[in-house]
LODOVO-886235 format. One line per field, with one value per atom (N, C-alpha, C): residue number from 1; residue in three letters; y, z, x. Coordinates in nm, 4 decimals. Last residue first. Layout:
BEGIN
i NUM	...;
aa ALA	...;
c2 Y	...;
c3 Z	...;
c1 X	...;
END
This chain:
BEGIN
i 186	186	186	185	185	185	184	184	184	183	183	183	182	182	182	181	181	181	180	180	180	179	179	179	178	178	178	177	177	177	176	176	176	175	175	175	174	174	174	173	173	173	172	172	172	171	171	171	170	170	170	169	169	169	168	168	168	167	167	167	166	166	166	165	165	165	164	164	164	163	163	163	162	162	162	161	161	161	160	160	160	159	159	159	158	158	158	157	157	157	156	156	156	155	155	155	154	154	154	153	153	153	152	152	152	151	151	151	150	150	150	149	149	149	148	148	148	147	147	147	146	146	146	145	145	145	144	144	144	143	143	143	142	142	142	141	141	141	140	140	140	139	139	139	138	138	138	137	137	137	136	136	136	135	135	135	134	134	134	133	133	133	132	132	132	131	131	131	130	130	130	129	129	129	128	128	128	127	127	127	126	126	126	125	125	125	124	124	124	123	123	123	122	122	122	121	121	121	120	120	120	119	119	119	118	118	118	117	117	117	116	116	116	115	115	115	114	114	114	113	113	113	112	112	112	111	111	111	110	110	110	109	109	109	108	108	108	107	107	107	106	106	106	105	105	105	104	104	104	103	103	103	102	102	102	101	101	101	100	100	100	99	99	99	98	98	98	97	97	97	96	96	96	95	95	95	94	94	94	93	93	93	92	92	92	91	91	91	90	90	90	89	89	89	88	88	88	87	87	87	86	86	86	85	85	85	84	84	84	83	83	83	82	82	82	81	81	81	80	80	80	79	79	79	78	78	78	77	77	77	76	76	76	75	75	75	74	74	74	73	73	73	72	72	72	71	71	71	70	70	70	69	69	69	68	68	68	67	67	67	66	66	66	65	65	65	64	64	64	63	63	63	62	62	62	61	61	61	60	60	60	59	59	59	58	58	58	57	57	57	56	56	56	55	55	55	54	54	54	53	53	53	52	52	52	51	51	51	50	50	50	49	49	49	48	48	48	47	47	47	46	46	46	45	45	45	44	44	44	43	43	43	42	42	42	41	41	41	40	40	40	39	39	39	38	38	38	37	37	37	36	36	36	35	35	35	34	34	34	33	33	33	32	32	32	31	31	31	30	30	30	29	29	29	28	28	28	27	27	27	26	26	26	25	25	25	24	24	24	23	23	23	22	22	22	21	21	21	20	20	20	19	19	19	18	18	18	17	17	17	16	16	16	15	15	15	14	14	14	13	13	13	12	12	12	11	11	11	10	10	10	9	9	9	8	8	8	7	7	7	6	6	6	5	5	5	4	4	4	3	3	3	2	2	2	1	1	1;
aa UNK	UNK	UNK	UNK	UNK	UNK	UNK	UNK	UNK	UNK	UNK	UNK	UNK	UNK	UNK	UNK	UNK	UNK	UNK	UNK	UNK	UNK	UNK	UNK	UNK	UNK	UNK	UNK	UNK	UNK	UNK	UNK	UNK	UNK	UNK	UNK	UNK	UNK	UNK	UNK	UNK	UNK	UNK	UNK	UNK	UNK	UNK	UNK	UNK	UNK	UNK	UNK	UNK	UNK	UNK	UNK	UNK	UNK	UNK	UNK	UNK	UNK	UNK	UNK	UNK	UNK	UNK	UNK	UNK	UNK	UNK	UNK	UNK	UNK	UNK	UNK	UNK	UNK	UNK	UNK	UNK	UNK	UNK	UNK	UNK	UNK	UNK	UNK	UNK	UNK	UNK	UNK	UNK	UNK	UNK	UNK	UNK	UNK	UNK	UNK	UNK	UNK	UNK	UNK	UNK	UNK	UNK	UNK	UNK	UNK	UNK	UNK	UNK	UNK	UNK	UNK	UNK	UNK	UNK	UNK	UNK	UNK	UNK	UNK	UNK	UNK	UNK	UNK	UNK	UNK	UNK	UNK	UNK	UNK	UNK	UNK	UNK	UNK	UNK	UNK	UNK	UNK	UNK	UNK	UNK	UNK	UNK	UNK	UNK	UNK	UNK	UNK	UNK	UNK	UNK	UNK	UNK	UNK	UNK	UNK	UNK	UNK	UNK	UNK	UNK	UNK	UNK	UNK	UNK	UNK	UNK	UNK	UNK	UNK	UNK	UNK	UNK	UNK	UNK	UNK	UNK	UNK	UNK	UNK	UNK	UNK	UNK	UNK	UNK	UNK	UNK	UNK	UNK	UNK	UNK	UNK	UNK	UNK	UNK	UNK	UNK	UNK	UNK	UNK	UNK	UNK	UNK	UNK	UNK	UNK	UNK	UNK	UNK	UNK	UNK	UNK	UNK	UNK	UNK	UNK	UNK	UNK	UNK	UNK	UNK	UNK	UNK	UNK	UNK	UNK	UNK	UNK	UNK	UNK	UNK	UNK	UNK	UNK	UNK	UNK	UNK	UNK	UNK	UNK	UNK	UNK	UNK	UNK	UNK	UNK	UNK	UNK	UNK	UNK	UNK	UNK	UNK	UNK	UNK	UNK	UNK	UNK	UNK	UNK	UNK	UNK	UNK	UNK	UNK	UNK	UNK	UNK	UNK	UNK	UNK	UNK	UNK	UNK	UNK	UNK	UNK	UNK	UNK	UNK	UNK	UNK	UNK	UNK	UNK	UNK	UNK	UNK	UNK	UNK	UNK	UNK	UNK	UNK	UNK	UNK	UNK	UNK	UNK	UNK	UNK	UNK	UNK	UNK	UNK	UNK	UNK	UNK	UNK	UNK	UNK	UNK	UNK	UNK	UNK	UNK	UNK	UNK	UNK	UNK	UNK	UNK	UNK	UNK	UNK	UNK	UNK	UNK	UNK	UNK	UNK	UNK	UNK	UNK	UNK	UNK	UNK	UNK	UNK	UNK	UNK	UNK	UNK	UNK	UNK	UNK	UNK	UNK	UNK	UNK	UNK	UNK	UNK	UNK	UNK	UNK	UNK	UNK	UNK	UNK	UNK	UNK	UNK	UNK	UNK	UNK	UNK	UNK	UNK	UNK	UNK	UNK	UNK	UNK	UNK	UNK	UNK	UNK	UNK	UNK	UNK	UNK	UNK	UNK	UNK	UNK	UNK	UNK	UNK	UNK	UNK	UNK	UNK	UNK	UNK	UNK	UNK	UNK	UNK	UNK	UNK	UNK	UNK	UNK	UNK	UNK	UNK	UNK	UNK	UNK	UNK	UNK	UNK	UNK	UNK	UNK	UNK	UNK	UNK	UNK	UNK	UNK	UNK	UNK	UNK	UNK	UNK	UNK	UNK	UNK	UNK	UNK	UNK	UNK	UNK	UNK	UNK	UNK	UNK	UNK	UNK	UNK	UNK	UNK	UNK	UNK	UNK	UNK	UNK	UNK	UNK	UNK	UNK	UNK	UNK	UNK	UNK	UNK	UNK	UNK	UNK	UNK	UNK	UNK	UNK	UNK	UNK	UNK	UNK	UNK	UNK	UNK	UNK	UNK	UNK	UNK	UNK	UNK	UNK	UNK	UNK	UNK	UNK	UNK	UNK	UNK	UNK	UNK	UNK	UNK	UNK	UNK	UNK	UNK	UNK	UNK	UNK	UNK	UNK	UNK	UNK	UNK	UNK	UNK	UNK	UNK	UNK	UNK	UNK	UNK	UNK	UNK	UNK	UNK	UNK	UNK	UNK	UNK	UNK	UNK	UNK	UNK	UNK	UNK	UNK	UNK	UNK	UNK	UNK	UNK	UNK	UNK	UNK	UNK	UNK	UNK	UNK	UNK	UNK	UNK	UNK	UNK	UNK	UNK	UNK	UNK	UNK	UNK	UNK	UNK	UNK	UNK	UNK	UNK;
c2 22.6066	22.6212	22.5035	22.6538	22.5390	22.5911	22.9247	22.8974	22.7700	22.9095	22.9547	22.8930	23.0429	22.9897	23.0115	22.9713	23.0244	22.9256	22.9476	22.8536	23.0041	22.9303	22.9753	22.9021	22.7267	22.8210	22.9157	22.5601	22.5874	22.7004	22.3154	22.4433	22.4480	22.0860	22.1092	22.2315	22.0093	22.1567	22.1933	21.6568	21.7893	21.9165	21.6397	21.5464	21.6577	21.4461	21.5457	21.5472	21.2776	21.3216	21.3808	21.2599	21.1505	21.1515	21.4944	21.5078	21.3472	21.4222	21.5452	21.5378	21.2104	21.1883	21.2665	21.3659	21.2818	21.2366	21.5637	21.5934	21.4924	21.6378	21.6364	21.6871	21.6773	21.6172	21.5961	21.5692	21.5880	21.5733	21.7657	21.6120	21.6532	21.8866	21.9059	21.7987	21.9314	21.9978	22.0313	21.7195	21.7271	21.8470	21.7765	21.8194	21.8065	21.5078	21.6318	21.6486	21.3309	21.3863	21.5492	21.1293	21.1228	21.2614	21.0520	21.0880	21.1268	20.9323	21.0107	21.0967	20.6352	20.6378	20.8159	20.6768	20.6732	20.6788	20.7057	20.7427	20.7527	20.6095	20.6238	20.6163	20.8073	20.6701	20.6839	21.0636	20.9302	20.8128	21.3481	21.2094	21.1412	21.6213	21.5432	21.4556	21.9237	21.8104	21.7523	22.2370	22.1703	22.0238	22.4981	22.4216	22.2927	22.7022	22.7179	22.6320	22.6581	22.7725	22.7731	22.4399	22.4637	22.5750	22.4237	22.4850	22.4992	22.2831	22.4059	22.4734	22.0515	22.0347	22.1826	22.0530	22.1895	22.1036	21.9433	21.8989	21.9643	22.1236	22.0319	21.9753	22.0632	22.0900	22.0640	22.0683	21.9514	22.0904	21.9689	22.1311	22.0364	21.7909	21.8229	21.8980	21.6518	21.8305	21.8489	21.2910	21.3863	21.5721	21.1705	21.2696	21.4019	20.8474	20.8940	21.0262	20.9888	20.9377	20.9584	21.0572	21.1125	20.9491	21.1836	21.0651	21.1232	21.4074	21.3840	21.2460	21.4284	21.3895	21.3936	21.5558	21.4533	21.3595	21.7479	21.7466	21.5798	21.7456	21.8160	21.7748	21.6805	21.6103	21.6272	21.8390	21.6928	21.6339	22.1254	22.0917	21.9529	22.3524	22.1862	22.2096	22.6804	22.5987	22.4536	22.8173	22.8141	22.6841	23.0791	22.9229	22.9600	23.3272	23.2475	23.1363	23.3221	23.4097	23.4467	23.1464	23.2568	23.3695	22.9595	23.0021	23.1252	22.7411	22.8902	22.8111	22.4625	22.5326	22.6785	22.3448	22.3238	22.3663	22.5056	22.4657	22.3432	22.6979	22.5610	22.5711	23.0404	22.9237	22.8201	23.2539	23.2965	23.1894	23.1888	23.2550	23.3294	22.8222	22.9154	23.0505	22.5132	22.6397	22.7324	22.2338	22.3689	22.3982	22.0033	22.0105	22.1290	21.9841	21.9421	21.9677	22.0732	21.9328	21.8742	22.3597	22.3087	22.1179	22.3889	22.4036	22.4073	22.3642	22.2950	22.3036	22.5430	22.4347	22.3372	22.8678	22.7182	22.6123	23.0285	22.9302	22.8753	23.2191	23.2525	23.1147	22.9944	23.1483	23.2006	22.8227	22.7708	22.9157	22.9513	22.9774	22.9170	22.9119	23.0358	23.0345	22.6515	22.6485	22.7936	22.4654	22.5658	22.6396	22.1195	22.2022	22.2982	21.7226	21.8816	21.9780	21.3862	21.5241	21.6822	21.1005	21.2267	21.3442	20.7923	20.8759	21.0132	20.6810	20.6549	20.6789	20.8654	20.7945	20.7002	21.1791	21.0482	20.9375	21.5075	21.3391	21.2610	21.8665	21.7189	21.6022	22.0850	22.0906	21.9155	22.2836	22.1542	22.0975	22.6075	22.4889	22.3985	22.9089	22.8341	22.6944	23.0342	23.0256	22.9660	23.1564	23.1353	23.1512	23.1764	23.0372	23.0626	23.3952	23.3324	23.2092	23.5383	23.5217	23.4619	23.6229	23.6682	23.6999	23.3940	23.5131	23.6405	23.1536	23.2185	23.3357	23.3069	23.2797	23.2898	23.2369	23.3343	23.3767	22.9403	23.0772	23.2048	22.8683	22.8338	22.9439	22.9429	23.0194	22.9864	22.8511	22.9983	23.0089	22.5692	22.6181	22.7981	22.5762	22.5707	22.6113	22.6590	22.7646	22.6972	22.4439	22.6017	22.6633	22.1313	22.2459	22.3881	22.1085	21.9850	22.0712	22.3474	22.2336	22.1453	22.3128	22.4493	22.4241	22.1707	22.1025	22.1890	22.1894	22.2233	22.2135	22.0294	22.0844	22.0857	22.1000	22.0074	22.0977	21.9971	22.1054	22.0003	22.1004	22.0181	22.0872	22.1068	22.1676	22.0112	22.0441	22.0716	22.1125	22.1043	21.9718	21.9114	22.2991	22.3251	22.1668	22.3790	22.3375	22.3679	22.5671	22.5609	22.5036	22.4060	22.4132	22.4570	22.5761	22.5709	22.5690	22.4674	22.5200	22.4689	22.5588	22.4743	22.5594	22.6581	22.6520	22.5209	22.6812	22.5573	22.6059	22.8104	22.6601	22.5752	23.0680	23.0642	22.9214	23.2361	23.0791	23.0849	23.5058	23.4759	23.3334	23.5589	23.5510	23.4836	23.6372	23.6839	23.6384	23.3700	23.3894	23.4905	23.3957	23.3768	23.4766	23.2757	23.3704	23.3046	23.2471	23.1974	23.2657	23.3278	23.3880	23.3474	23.1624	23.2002	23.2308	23.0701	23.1474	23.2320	22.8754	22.8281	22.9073	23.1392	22.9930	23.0022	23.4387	23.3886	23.1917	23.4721	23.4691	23.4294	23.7648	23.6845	23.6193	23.8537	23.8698	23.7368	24.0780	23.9318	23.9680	24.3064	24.3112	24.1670	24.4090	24.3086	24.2881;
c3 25.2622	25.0682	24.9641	25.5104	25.4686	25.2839	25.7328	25.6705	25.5564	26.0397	25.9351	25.8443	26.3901	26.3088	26.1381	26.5996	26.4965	26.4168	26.9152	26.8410	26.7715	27.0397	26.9475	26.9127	27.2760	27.2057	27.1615	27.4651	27.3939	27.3924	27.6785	27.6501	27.4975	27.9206	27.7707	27.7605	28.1175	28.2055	28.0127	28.1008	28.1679	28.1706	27.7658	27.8770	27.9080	27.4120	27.5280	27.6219	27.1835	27.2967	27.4178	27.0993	27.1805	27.2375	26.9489	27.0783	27.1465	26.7491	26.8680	26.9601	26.6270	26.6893	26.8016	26.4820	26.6626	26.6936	26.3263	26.4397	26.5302	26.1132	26.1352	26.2747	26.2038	26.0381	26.0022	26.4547	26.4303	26.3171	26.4863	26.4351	26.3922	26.7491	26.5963	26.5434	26.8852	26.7965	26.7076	27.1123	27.0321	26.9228	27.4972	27.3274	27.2648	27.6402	27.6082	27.4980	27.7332	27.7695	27.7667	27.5405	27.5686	27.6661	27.4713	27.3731	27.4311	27.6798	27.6621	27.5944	27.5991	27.7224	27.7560	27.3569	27.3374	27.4534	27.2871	27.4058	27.4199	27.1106	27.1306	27.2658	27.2015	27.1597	27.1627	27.3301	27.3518	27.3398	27.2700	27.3001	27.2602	27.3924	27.2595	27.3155	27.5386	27.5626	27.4090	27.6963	27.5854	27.5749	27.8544	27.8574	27.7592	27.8339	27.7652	27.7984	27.9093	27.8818	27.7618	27.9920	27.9070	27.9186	28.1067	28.2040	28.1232	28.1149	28.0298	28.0664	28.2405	28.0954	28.0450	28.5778	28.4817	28.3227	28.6424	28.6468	28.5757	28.4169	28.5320	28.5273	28.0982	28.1660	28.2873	27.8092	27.9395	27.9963	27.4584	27.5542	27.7186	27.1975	27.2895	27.4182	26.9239	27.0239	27.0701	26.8338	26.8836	26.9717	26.8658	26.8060	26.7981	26.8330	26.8755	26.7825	26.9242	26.8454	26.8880	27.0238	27.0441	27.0001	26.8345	26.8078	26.9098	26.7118	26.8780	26.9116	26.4832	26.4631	26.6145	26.5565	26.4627	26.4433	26.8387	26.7220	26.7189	27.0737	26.8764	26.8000	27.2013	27.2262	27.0901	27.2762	27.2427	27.2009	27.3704	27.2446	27.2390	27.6273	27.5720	27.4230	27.6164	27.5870	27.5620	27.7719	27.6624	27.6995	28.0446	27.9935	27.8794	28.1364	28.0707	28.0648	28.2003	28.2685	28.2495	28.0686	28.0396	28.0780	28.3445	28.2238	28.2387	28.6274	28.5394	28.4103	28.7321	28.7323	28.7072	28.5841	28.5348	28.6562	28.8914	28.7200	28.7373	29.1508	29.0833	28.9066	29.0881	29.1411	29.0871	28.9838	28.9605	29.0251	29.0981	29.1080	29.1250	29.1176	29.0756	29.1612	29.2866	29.2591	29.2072	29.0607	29.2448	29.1759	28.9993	29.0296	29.1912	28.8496	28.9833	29.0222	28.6079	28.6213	28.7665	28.6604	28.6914	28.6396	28.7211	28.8213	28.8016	28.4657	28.6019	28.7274	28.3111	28.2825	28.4134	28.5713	28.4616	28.4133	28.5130	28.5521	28.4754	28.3961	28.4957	28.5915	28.3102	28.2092	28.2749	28.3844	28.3837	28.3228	28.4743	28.6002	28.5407	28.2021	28.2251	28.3445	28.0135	28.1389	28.1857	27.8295	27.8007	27.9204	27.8306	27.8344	27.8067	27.8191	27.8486	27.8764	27.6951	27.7320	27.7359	27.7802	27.7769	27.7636	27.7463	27.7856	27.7157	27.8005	27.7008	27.7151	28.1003	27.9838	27.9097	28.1079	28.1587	28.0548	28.1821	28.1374	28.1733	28.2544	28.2744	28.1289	28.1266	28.2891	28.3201	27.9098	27.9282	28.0720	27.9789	27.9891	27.9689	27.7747	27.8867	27.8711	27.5406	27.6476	27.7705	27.4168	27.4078	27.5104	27.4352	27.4739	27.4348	27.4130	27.4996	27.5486	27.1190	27.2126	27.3460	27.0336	27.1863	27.1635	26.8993	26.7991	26.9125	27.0647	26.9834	26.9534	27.1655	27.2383	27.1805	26.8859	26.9434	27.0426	26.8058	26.7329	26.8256	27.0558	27.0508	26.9513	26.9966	27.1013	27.1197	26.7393	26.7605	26.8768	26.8498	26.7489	26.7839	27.0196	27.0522	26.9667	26.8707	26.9675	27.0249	26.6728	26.6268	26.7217	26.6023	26.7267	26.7057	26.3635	26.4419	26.6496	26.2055	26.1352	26.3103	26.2707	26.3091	26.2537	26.4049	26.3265	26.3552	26.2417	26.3790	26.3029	26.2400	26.1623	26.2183	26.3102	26.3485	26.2635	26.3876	26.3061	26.2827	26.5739	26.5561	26.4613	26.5959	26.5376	26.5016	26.9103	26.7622	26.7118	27.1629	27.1083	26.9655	27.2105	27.2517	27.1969	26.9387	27.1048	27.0796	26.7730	26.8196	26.9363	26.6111	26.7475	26.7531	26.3850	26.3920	26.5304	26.3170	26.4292	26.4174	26.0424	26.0538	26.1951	25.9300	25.9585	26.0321	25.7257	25.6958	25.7226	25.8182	25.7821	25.7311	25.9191	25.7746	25.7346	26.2060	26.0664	26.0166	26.3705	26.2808	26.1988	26.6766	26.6086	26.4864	26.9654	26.8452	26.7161	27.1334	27.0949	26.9991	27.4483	27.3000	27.1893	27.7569	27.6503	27.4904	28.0055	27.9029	27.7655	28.3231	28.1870	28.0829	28.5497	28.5188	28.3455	28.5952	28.6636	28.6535	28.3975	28.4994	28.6351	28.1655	28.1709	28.3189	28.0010	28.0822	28.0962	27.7200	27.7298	27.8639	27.5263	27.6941	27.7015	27.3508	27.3965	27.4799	27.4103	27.4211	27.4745	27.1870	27.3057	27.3283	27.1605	27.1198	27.2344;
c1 -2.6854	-2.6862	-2.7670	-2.8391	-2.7811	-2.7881	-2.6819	-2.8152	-2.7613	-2.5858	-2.5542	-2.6919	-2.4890	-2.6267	-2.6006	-2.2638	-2.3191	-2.4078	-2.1067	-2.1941	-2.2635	-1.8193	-1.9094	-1.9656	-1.6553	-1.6403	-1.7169	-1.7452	-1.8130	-1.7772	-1.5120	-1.5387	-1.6514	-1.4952	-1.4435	-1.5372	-1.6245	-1.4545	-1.4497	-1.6633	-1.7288	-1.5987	-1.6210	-1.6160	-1.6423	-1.6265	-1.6376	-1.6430	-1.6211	-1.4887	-1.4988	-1.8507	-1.7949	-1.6759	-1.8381	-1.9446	-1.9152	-1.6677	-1.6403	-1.7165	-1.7778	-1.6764	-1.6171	-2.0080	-2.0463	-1.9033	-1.9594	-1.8770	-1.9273	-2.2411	-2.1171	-2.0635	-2.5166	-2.4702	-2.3035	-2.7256	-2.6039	-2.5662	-3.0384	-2.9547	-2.8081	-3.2532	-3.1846	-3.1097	-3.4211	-3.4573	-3.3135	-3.6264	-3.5156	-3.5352	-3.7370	-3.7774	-3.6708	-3.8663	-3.7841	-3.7900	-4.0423	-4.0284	-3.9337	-4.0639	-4.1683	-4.1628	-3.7892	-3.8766	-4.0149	-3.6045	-3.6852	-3.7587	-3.5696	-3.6649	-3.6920	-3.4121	-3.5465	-3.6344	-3.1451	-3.1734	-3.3509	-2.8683	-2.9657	-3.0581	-2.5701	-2.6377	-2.7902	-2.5792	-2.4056	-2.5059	-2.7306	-2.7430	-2.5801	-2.6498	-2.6680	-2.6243	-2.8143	-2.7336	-2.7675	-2.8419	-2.8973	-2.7948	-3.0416	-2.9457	-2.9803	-3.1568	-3.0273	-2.9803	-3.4746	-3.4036	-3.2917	-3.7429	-3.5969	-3.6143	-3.9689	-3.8834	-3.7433	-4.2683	-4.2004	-4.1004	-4.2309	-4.2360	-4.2051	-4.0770	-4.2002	-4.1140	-3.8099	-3.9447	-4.0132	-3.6246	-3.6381	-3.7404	-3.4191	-3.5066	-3.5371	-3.2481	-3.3010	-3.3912	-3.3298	-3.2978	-3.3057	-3.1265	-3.2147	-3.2327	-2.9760	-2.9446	-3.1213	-2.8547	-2.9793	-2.8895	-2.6633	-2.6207	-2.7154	-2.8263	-2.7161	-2.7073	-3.2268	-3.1179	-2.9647	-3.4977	-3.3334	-3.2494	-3.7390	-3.6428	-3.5004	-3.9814	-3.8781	-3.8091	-4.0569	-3.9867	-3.8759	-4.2935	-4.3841	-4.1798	-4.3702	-4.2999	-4.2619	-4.5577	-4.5884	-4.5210	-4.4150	-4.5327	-4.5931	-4.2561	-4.1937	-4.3491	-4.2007	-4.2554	-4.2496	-4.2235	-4.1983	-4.2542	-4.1975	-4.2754	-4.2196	-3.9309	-4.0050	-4.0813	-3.8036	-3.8256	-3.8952	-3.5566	-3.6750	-3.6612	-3.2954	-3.3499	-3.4807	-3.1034	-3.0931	-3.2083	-2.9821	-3.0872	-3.0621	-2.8234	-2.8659	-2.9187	-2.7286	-2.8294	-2.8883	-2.4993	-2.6098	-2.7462	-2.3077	-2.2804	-2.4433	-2.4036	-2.3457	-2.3573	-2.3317	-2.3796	-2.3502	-2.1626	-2.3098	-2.3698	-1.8734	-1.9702	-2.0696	-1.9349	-1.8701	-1.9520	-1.8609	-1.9740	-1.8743	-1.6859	-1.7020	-1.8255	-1.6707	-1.7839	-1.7979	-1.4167	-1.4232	-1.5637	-1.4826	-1.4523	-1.4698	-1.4849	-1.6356	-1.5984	-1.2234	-1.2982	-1.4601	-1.1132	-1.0846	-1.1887	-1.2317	-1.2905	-1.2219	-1.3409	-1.2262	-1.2625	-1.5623	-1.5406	-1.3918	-1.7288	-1.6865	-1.6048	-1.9928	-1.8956	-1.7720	-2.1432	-1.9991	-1.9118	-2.3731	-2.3420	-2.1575	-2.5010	-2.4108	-2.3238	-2.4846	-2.5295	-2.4326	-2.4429	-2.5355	-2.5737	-2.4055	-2.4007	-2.5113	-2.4142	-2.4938	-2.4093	-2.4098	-2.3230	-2.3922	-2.5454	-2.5607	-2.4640	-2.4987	-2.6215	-2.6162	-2.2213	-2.3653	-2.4808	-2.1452	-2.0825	-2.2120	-2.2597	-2.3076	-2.2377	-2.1696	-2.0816	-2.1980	-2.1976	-2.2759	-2.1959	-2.1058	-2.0909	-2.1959	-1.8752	-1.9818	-1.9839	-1.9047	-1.8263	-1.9169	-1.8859	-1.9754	-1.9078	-1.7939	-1.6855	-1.8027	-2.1461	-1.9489	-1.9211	-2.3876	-2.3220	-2.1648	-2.4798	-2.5003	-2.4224	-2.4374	-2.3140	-2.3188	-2.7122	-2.6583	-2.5365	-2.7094	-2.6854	-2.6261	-2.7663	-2.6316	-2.5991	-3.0693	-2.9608	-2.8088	-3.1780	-3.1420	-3.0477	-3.1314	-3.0679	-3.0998	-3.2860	-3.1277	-3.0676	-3.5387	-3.4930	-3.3338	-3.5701	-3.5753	-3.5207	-3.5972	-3.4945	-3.5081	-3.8213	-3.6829	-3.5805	-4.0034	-4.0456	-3.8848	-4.0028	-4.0067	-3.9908	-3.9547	-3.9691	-3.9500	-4.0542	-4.0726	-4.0706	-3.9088	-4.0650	-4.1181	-3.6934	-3.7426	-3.8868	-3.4518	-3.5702	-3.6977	-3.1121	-3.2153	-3.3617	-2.8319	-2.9258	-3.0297	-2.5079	-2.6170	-2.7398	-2.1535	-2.2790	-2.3934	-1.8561	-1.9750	-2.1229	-1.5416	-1.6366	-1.7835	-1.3543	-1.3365	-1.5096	-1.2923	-1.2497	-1.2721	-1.3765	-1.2334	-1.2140	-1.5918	-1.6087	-1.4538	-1.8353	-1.7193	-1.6881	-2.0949	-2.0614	-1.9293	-2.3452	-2.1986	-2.1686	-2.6757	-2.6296	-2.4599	-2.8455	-2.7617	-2.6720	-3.1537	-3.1056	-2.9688	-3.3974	-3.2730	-3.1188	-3.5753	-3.5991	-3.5180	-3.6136	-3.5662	-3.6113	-3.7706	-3.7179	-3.7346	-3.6810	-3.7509	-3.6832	-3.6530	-3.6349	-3.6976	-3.7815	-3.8109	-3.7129	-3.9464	-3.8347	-3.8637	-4.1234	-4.1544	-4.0328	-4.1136	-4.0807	-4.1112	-4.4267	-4.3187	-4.2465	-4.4197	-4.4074	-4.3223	-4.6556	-4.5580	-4.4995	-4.9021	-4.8456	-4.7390	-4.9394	-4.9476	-4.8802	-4.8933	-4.8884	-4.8643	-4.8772	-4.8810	-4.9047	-4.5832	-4.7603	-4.7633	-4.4153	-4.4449	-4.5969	-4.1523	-4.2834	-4.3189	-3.8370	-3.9151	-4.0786	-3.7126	-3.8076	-3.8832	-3.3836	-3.4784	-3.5776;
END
């Protein structure tokens, strides 16, 4: 699969090849059970594509959830946890490929929060983090622990939890991301 590339502020933003269907549905296998979320390929197109792609990878199996903010935040998506115990990114070692939540899959994409007409992080919200650079998501991706509106203005949401916030309120940092599959909604 050949990623296409536009230049930006110096640097090369990827442009996902995969193609939206529009009613896609992201399947979370975690180690603490099954989460499914419906991705908002209308609202963020250039993220949704790049999360189905990434899955379709196998990018995200067996990566650890590597960030807890108790009513804030749970994040994962982060490769440097692949190579890791879930013991030993609880303890906050380096692994490794390097600390836990700082790898990508070796691109960024485009912010979208600013376009999309439905960037609500909501409890259960699937939004990409990022660093400073607005265009700096890759693979790492978190769901809101309640509503979280102070950053709507700054990250991109691109999907809604339709089942499992009880699972994503279990989660804690070392818990595991099994598989995540992209299935299409009947």
């Amino acid at each position: 699969m050949t990623a296409r590339r536009a230049p930006v502020f110096g640097k090369q933003l990827h442009t996902p090849a995969y193609t939206l269907a529009g009613d896609e549905i992201a399947v979370i296998e975690t180690s603490k059970g099954t989460i499914r979320v419906r991705l908002d390929g209308d609202g963020a197109p250039i993220h949704v594509a790049n999360f189905c792609e990434l899955a379709q990878m196998g990018f995200y199996d067996d990566l650890k959830f590597h960030r807890y903010a108790p009513g804030f935040v749970i994040q994962g998506g982060c490769p440097n946890t692949r190579d890791m115990t879930p013991e030993q990114v609880a303890a906050g070692q380096s692994g490794p490929d390097g600390m836990p939540g700082t790898g990508g899959p070796g691109w960024s994409i485009k912010a979208e929060f600013a376009t999309n007409p439905r960037n609500s992080h909501e409890d259960g919200a699937l939004a990409m983090a990022r660093s400073q650079d607005p265009d700096s998501a890759g693979s790492q991706f978190y769901f809101c622990l309640g509503p979280q509106h102070m950053l709507d203005s700054g990250y991109t949401v691109f999907g809604s939890t339709i089942e499992g916030l009880d699972v994503i309120g279990s989660l804690r940092v070392g818990d595991v991301i099994e598989h995540v599959e992209i299935v299409h909604e009947s």
